[in-house]
PyMOL commands that place a pseudoatom at each C-alpha (Angstrom):
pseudoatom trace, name=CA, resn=UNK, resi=1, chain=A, elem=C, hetatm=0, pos=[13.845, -12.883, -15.152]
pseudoatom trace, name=CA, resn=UNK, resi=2, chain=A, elem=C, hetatm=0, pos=[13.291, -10.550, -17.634]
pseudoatom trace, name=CA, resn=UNK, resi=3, chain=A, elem=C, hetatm=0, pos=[12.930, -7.046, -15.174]
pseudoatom trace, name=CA, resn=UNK, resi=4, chain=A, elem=C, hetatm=0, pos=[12.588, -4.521, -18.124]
pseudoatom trace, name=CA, resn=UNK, resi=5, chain=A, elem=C, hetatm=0, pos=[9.564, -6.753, -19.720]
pseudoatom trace, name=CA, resn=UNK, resi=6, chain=A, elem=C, hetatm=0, pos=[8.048, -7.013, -15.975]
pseudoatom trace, name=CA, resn=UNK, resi=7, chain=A, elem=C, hetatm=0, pos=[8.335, -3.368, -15.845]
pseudoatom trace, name=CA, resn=UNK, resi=8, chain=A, elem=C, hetatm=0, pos=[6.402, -3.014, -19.179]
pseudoatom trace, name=CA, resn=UNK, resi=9, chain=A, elem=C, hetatm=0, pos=[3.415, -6.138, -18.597]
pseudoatom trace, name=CA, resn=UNK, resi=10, chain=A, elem=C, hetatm=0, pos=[3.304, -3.998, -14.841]
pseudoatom trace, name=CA, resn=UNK, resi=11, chain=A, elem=C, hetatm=0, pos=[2.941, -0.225, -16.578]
pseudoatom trace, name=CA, resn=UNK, resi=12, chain=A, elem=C, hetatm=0, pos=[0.259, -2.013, -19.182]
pseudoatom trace, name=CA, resn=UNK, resi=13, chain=A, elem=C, hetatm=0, pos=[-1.777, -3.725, -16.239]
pseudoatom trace, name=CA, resn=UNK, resi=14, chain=A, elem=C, hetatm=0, pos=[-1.484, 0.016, -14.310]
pseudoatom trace, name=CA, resn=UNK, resi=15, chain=A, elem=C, hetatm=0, pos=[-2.904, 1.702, -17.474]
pseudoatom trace, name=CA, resn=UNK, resi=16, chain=A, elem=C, hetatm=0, pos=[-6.157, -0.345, -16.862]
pseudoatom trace, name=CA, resn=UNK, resi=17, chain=A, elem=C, hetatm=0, pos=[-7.196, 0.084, -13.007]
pseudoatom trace, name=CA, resn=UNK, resi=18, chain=A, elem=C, hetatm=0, pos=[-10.402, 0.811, -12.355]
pseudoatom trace, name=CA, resn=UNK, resi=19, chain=A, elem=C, hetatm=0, pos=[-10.384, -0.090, -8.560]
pseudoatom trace, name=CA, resn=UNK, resi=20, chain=A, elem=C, hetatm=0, pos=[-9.278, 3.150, -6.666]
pseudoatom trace, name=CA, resn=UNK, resi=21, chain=A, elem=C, hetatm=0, pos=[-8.420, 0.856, -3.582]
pseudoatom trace, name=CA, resn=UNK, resi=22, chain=A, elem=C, hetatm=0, pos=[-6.015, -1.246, -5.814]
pseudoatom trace, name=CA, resn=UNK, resi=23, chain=A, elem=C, hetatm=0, pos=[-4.739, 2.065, -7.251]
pseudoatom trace, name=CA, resn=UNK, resi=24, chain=A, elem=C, hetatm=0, pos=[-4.324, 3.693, -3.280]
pseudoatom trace, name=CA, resn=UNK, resi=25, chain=A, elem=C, hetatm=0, pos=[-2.518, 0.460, -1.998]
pseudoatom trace, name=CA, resn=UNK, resi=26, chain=A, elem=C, hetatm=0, pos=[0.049, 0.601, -4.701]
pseudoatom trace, name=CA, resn=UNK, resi=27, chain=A, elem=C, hetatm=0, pos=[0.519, 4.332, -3.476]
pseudoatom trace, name=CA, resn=UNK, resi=28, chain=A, elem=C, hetatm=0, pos=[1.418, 3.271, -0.501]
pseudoatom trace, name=CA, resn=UNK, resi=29, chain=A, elem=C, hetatm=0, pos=[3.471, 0.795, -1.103]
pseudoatom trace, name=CA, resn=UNK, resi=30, chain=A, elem=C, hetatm=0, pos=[5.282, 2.850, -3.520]
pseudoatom trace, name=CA, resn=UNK, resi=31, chain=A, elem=C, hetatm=0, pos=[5.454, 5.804, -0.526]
pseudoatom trace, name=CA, resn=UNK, resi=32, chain=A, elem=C, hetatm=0, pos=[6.581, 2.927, 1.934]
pseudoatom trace, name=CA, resn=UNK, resi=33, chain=A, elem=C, hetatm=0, pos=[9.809, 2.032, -0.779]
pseudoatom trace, name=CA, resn=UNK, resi=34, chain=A, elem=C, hetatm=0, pos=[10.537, 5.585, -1.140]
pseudoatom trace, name=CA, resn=UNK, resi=35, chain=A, elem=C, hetatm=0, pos=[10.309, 6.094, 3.047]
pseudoatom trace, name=CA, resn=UNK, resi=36, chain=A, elem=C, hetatm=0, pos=[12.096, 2.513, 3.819]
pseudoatom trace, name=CA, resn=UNK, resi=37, chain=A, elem=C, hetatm=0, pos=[16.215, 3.249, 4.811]
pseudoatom trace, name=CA, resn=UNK, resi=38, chain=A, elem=C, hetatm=0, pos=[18.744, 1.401, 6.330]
pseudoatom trace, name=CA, resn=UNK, resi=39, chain=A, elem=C, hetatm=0, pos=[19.029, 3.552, 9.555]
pseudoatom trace, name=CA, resn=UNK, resi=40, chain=A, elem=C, hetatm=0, pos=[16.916, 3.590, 12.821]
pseudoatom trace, name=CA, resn=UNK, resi=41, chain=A, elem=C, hetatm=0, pos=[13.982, 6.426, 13.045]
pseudoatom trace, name=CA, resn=UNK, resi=42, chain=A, elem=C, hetatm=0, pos=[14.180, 8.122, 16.203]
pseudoatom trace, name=CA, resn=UNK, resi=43, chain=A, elem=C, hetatm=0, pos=[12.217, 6.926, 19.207]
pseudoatom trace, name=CA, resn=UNK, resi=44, chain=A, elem=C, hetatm=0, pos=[10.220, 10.295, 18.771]
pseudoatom trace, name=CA, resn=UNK, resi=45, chain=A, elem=C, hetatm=0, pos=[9.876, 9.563, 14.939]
pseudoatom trace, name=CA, resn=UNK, resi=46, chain=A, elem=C, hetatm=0, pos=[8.376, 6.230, 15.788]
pseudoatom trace, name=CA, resn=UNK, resi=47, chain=A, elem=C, hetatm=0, pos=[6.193, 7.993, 18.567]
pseudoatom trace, name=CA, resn=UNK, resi=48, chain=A, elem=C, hetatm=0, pos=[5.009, 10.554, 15.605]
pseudoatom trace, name=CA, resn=UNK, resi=49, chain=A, elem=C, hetatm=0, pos=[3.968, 7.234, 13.375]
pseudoatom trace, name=CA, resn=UNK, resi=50, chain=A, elem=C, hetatm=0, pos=[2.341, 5.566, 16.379]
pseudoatom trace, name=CA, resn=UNK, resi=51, chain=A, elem=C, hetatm=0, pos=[-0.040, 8.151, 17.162]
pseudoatom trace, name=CA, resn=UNK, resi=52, chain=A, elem=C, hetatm=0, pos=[-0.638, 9.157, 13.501]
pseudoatom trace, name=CA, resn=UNK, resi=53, chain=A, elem=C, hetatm=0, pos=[-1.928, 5.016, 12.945]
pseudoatom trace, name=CA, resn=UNK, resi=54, chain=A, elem=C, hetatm=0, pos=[-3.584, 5.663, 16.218]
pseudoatom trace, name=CA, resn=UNK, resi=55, chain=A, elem=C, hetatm=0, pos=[-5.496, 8.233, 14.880]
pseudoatom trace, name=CA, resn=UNK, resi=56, chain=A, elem=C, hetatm=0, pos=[-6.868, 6.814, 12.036]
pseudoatom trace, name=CA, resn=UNK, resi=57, chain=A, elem=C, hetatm=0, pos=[-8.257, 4.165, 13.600]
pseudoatom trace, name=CA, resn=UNK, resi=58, chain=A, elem=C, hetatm=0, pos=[-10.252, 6.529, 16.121]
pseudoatom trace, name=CA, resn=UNK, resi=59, chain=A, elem=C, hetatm=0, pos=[-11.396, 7.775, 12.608]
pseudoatom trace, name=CA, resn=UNK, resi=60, chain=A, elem=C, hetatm=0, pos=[-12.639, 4.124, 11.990]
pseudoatom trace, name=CA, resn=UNK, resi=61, chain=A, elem=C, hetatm=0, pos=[-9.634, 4.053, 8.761]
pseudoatom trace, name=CA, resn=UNK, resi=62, chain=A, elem=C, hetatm=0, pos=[-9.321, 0.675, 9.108]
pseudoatom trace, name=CA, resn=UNK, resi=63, chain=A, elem=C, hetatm=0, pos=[-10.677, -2.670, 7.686]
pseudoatom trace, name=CA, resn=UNK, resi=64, chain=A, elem=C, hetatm=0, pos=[-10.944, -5.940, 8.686]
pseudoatom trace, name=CA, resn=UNK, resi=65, chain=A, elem=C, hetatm=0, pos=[-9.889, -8.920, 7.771]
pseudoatom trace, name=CA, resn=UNK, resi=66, chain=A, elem=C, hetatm=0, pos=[-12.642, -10.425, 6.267]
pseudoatom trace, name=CA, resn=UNK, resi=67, chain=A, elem=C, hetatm=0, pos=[-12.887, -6.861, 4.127]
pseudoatom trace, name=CA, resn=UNK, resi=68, chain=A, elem=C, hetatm=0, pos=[-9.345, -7.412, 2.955]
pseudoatom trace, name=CA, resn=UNK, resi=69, chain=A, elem=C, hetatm=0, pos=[-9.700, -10.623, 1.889]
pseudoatom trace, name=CA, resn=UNK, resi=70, chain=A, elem=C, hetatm=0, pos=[-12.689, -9.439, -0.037]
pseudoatom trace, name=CA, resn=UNK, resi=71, chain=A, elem=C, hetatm=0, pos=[-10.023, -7.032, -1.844]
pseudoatom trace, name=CA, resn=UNK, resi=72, chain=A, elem=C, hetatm=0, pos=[-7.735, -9.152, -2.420]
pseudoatom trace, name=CA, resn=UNK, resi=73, chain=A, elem=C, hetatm=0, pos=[-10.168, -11.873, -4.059]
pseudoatom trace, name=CA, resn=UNK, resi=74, chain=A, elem=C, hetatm=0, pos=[-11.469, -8.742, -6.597]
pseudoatom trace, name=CA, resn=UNK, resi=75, chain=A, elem=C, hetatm=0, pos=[-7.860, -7.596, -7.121]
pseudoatom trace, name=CA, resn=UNK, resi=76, chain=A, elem=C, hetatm=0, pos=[-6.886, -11.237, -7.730]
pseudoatom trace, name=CA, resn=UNK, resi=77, chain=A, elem=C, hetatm=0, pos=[-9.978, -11.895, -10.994]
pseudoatom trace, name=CA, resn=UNK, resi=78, chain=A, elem=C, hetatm=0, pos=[-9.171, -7.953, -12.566]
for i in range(1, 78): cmd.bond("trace and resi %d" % i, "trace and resi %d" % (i + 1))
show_as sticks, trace
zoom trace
């Protein structure tokens, strides 16, 4: 495994997005990386993240499976 050349063929394939949902779930995967550690959030941490995921789905932010597949199909042939 080459990582330096994955790096590059990755930053290349970036340069080209056009889908803004592809582009947002890469943001938040990059976000989750940055937020990921080895130690335990506090109980009222995970409370905070809990009610903030609660939220957006009163706000109807979600999508379901069948719409996520659909995303993943058109992310798959770009």
């Amino acid at each position: 495994m080459d990582l330096q050349a994955d790096i590059k063929w990755i930053t290349e394939e970036i340069q080209t997005l056009k889908d803004p949902e592809l582009v947002e779930a890469f943001k938040q995967m990059l976000r989750f990386r940055n937020k990921v550690s080895s130690e335990r959030i506090s109980i009222e941490q995970y409370n905070k993240e809990i009610e903030a995921s609660i939220a957006q789905i009163d706000k109807g932010e979600t999508y379901t499976h069948q719409e996520v597949g659909e995303h993943i199909k058109k992310w798959i042939k770009q």
